[in-house]
C-alpha positions as CSV (number, residue, x, y, z in Angstrom):
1,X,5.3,7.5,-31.5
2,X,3.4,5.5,-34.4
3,X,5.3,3.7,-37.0
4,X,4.7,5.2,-40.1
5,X,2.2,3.3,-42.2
6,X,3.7,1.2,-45.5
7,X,2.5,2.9,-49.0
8,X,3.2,-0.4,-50.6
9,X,0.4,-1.6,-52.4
10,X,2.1,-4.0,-54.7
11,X,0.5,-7.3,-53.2
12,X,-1.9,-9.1,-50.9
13,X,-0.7,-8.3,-47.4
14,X,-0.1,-12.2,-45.2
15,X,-1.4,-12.2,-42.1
16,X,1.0,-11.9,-39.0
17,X,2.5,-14.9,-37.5
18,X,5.0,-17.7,-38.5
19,X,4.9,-18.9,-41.7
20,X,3.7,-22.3,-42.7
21,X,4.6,-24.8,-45.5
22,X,1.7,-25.1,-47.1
23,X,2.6,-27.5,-49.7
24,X,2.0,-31.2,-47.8
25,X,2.6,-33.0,-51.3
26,X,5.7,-33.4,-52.5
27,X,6.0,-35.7,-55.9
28,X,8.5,-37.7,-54.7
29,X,6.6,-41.0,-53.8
30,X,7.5,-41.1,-50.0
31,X,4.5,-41.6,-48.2
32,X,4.2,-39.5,-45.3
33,X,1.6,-40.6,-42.2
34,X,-0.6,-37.6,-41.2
35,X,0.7,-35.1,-43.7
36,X,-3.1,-34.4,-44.7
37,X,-3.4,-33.1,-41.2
38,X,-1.4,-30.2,-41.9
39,X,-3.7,-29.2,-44.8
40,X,-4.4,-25.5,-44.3
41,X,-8.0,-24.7,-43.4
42,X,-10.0,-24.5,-46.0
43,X,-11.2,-20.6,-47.3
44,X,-14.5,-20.0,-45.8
45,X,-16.3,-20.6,-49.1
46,X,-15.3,-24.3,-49.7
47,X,-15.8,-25.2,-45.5
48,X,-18.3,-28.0,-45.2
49,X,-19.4,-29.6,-41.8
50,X,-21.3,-32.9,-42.7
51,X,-21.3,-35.5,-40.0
52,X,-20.8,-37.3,-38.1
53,X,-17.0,-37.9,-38.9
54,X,-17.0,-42.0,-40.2
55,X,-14.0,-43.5,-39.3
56,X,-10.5,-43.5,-41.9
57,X,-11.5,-45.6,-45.2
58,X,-10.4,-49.0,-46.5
59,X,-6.4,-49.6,-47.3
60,X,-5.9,-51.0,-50.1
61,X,-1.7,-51.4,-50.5
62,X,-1.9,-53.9,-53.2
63,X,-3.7,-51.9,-56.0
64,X,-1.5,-48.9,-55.1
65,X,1.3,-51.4,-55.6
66,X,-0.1,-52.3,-59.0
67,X,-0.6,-48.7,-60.2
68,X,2.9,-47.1,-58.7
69,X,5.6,-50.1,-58.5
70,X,6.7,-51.5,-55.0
71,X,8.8,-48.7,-54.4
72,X,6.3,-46.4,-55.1
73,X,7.3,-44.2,-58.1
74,X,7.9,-40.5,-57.9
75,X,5.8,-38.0,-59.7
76,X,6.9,-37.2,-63.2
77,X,5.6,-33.3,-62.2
78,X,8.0,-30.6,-62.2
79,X,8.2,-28.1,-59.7
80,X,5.6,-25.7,-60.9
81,X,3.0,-29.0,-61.2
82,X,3.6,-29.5,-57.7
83,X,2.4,-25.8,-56.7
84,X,-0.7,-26.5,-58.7
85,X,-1.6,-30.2,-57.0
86,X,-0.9,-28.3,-53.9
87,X,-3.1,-25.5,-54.7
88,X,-6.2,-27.3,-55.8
89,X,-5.7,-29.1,-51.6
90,X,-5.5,-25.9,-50.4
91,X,-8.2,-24.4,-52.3
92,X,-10.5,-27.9,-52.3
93,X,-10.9,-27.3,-56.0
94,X,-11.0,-30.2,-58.2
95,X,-7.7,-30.9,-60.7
96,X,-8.1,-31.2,-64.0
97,X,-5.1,-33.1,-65.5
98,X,-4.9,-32.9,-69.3
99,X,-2.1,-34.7,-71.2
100,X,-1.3,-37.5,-73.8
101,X,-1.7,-40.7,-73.0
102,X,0.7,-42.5,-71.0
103,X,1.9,-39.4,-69.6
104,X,0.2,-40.5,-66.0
105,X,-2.4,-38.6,-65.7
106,X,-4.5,-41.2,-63.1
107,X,-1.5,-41.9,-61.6
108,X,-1.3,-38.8,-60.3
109,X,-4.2,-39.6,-58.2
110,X,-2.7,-42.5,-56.6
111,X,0.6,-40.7,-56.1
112,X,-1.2,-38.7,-53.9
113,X,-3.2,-41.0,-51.9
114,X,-0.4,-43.2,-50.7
115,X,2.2,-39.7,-50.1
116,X,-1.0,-38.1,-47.8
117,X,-2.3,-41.5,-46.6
118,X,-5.6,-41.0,-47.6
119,X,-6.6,-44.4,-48.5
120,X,-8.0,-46.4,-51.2
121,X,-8.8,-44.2,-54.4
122,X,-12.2,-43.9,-55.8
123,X,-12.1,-44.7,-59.7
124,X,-14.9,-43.6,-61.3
125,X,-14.3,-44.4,-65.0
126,X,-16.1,-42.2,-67.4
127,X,-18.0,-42.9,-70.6
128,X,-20.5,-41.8,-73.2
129,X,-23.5,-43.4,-71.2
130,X,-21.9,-42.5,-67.7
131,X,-24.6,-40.2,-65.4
132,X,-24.3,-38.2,-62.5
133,X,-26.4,-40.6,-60.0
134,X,-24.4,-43.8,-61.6
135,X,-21.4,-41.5,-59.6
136,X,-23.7,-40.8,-56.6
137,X,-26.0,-43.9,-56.1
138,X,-27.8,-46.7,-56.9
139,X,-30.9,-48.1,-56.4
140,X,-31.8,-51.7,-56.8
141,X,-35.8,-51.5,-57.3
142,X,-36.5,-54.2,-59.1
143,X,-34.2,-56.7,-57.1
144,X,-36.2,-55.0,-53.7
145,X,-39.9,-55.9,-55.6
146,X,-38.8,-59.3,-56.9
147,X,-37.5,-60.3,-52.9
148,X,-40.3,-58.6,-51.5
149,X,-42.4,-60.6,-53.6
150,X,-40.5,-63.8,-52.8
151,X,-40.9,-63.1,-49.4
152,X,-44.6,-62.4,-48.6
153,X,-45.1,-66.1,-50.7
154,X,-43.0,-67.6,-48.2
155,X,-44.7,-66.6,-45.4
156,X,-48.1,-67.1,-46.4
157,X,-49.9,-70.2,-46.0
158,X,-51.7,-72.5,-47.9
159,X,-55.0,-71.0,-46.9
160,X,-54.9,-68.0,-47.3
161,X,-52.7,-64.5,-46.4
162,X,-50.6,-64.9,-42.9
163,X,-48.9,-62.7,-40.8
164,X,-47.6,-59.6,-43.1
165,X,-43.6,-60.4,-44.4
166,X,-41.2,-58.1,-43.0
167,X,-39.5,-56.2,-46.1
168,X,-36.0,-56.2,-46.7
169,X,-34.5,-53.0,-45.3
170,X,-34.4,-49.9,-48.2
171,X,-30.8,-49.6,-47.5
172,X,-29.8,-53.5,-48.7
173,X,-30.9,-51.8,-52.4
174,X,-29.0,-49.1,-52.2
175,X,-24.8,-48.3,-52.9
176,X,-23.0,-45.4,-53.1
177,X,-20.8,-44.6,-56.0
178,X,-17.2,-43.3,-56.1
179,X,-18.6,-39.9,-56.3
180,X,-21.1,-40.5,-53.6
181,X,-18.5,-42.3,-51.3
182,X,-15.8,-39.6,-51.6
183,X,-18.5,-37.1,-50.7
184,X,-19.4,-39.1,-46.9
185,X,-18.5,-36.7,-44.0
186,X,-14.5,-38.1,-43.5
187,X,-12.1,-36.2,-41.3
188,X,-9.9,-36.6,-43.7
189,X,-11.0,-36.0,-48.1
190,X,-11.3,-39.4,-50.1
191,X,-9.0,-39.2,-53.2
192,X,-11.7,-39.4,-56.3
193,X,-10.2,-40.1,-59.9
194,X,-12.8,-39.2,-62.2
195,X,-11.2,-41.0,-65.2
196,X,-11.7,-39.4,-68.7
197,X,-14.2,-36.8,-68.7
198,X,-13.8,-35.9,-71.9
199,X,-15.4,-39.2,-73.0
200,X,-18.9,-38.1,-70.9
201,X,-22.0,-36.6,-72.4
202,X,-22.2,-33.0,-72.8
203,X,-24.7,-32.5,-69.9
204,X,-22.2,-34.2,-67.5
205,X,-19.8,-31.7,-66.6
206,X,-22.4,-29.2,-66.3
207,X,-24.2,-31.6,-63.8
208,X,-21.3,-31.7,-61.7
209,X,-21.2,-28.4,-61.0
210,X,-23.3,-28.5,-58.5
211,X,-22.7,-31.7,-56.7
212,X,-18.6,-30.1,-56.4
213,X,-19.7,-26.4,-55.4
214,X,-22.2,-27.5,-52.2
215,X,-20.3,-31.0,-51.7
216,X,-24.0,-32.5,-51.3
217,X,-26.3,-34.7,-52.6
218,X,-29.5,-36.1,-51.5
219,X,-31.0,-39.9,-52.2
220,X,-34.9,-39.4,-53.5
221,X,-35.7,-43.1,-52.6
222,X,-35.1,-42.5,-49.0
223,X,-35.9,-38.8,-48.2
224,X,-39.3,-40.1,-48.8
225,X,-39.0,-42.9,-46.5
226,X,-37.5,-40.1,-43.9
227,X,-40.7,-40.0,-41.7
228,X,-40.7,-44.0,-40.9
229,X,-36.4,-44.4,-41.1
230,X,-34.9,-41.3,-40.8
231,X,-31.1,-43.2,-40.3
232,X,-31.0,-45.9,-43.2
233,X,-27.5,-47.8,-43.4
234,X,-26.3,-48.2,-47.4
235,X,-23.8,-50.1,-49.0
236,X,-20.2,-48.0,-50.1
237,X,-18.3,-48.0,-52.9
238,X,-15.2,-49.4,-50.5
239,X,-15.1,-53.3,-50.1
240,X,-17.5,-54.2,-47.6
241,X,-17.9,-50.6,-47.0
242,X,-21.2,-49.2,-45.0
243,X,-22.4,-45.7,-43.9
244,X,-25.3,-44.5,-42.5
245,X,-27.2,-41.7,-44.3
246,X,-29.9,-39.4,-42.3
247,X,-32.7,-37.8,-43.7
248,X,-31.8,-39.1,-47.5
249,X,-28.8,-36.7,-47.7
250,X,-25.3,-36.7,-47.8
251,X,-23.1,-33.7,-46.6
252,X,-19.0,-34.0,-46.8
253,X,-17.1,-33.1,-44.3
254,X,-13.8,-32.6,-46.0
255,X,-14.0,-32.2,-49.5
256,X,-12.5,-34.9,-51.4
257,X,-9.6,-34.5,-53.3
258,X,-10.6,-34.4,-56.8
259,X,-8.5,-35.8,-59.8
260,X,-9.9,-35.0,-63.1
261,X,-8.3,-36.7,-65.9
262,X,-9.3,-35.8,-70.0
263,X,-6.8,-36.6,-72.9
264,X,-8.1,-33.0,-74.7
265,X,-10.7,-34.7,-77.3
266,X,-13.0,-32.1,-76.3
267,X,-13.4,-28.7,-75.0
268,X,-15.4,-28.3,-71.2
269,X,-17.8,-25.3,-70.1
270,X,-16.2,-22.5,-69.1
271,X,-18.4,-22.2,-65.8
272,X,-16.7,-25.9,-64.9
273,X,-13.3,-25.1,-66.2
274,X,-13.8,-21.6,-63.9
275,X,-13.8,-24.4,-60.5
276,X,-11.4,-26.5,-61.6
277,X,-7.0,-26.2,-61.3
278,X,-5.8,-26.8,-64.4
279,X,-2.5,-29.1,-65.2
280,X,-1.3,-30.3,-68.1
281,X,1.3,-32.8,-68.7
282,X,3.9,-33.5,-71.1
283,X,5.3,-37.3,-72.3
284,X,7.6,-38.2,-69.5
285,X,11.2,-37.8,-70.3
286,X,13.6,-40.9,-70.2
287,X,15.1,-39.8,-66.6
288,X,11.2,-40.2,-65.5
289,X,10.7,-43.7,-67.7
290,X,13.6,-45.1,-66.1
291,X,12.3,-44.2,-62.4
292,X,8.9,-45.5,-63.8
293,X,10.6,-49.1,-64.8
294,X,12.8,-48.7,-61.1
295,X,10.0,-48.8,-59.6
296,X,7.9,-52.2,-61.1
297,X,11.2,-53.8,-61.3
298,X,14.2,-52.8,-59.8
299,X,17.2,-50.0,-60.8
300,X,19.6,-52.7,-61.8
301,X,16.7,-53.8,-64.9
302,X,16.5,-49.9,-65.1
303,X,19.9,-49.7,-65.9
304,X,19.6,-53.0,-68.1
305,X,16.4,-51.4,-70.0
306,X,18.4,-48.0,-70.8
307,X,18.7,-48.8,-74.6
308,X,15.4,-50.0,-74.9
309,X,13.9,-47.1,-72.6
310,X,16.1,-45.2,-75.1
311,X,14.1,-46.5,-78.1
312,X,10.8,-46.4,-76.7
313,X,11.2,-42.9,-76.0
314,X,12.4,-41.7,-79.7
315,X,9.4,-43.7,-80.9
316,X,7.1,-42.0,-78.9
317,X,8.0,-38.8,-79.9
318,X,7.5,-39.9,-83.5
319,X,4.3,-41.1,-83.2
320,X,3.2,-39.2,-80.1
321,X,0.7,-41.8,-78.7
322,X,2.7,-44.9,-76.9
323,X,1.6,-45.5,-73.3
324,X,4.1,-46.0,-70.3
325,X,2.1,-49.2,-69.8
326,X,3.3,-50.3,-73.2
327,X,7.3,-49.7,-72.4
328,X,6.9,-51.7,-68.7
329,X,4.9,-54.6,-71.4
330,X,8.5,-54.6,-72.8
331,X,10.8,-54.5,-70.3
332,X,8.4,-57.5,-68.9
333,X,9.2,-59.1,-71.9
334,X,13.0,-58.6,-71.9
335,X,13.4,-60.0,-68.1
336,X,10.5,-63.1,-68.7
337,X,12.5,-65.0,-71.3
338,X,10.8,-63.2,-74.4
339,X,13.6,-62.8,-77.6
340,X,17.0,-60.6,-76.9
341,X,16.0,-56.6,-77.3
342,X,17.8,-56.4,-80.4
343,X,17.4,-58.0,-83.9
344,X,14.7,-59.2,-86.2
345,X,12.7,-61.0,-83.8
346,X,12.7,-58.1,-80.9
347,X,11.5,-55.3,-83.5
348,X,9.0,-57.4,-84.9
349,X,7.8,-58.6,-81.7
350,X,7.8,-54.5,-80.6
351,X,5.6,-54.0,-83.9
352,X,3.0,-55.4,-81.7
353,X,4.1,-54.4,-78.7
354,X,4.3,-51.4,-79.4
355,X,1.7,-50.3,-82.0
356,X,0.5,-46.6,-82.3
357,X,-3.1,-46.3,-80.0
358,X,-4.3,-44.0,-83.3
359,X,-5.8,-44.9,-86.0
360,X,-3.7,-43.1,-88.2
């Protein structure tokens, strides 16, 4: 006998089979070796198969030290901002974070690097003059004339032209950018923190529309070269970093994980906002500043800072733009010797200190 068929229409039916947990980030600041393995496919839209696969980037423990505290801070995100991090993995959408400043908006990007183990972030810090191909490349002609030049004179002798110079190689004039690192075919996505859009040109987000729906680029210089060097090794944006690049493009593999930050001084395309996750953040509340301060210091200066974590929080609200790096400048202060965090000499020293980042 057949089982009657379910009228309910409600929803999305999931497909059959166990269920999975598809959220592999957690806010919490404990890394996790080979969570990004359990990322769930990707939707057939947003699958790219660039390649080969290079080899897992460039740790860099110290800066992600710098940027989260030794004990690596948890996120300040709430439960509903973790669904949307996890969402824009799932979906490999880029995340648009919006928020005042201070709130940790390009932390967030770090935070998840080190839970995931991707690897060294990208920064790619964005202003009025920024392009797209200062993100994807560049291309040192001048410096390859000038050596070229240098080099035929070299070899020549005094009477008269010798044995042509061999040139430089094309790739020794060319690096990648973040953006054109973090799109290299990895088996696992580079973390790329595209640091305050809002400050761009108006052409840029538009430009970027592109590059983030394909997950391609391609290098001018040496797709005409393609003939005569169809493989050209380039310079990275990682430390010593290297890749090689065939036929003069570059095709991710995974796409990278894409952290968007913009304090709201302007308003973004509605064809960019349409491929983008948006999350906005509010000013962390003391709870959060005291696990911020944890972890740069320690919990017992946490506990010692409570009054003046206290104070920096009440002043924040009143003038709305103090920075968290501004409170850990205090605390700092308090445990290097500076005056006792009370009296004349502490408020007027946290007049400085802390001085509004308006100009009003």
């Amino acid at each position: 006998m057949t089982a009657p068929i379910s009228d309910d229409t409600t929803g999305p039916r999931r497909r059959s089979g166990p269920a999975r947990d598809w959220r592999i980030f957690h806010g919490d600041g404990v890394a996790r070796p080979g969570a990004a393995s359990a990322l769930p496919p990707p939707p057939p839209w947003r699958a790219f198969h660039g390649g080969p696969p290079l080899p897992p980037p460039y740790r860099e423990e110290w800066d992600t030290a710098r940027r989260l505290g030794a004990s690596a801070q948890a996120s300040p995100l709430t439960a509903a901002g973790v669904d949307v991090v996890n969402a824009a993995l799932c979906l490999r959408r880029p995340l648009l974070v919006t928020g005042p400043p201070g709130s940790g908006k390009s932390t967030l990007a770090y935070q998840i690097a080190h839970e995931l183990g991707l690897g060294r972030v990208l920064y790619w810090p964005i202003s009025s003059r920024t392009t797209l191909q200062q993100g994807l490349y560049a291309y040192d002609a001048i410096g390859r004339v000038q050596d070229t030049a240098v080099l035929r004179a070299s070899t020549e002798p005094p009477g008269g032209p010798g044995q042509p110079a061999e040139p430089h190689p094309v790739g020794d004039y060319i690096a990648l950018g973040p953006l054109g690192t973090a799109l290299l075919p990895y088996q696992l996505p580079r973390v790329l923190l595209v640091d305050e859009l809002d400050k761009s040109d108006m052409d840029l987000p538009n430009d970027l529309l592109s590059v983030f729906e394909e997950g391609t680029y391609t290098i001018p210089e040496l797709v005409r070269l393609r003939a005569r060097e169809p493989s050209v090794s380039v310079r990275t944006d990682d430390p010593h970093g290297g890749a090689r690049v065939s036929e003069g493009r570059v095709q991710c593999r995974a796409f990278p994980v894409v952290v968007i930050t913009s304090n709201g001084e302007r308003e973004f395309p509605a064809a960019f906002l349409r491929r983008c996750l948006r999350l906005e953040l509010p000013h962390p509340e003391p709870p959060q500043l005291a696990a911020m301060v944890a972890a740069h210091f320690s919990a017992e200066v946490a506990e010692e800072a409570q009054p003046l974590i206290m104070a920096f929080h009440e002043r924040s609200l009143d003038s709305g733009t103090l920075a968290i790096d501004q409170l850990l400048n205090a605390v700092h202060l308090m445990t290097n010797g500076g005056p006792e965090p009370q009296g004349t000499p502490w408020d007027e020293l946290m007049t400085s200190v802390w001085r509004r980042l308006s100009n009003s």
